[in-house]
C-alpha positions in Angstrom: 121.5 108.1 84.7 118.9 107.6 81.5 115.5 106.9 82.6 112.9 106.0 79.9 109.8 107.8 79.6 107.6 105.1 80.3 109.3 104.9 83.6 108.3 108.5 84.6 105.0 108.6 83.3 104.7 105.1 85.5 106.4 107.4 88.5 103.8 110.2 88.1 101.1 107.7 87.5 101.7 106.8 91.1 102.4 110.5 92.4 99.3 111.7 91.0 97.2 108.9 91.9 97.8 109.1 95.0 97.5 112.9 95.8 94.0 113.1 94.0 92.7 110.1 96.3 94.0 112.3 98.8 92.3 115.4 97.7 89.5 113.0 97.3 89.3 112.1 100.8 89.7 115.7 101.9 86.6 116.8 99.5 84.6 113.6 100.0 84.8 112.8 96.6 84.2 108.6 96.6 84.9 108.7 93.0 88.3 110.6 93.1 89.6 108.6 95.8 88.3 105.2 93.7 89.9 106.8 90.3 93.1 107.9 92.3 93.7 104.6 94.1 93.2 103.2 90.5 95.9 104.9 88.7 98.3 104.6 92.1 98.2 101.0 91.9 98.7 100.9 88.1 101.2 103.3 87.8 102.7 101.2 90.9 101.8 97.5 88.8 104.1 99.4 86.1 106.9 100.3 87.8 107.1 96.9 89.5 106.9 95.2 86.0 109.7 97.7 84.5 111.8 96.8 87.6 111.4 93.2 86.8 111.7 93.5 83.2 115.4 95.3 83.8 116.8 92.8 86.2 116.3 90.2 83.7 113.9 87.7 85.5 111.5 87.2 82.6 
């Protein structure tokens, strides 16, 4: 199975994201939770679009 980088750093994009709005939450940290939410939904956006792009529906 070859995966692309793009599609992990898209995977931990979404990982990370959401375990710092997590930690964010936990701390009380509005702007953690914000940036983590953030790169969660466009790590998320990415993986979608690779998805998309590899099935061939462009």
């Amino acid at each position: 199975m070859s995966v692309e980088f793009r599609t992990l750093v898209r995977g931990f994009m979404c990982v990370g994201g959401i375990v710092f709005a997590v930690s964010g939450a936990v701390t009380g940290s509005l702007f953690e939770v914000g940036f983590g939410l953030f790169a969660a939904l466009l790590g998320g956006f990415g993986l979608w679009w690779n998805s998309r792009e590899s099935s061939g529906e462009t």
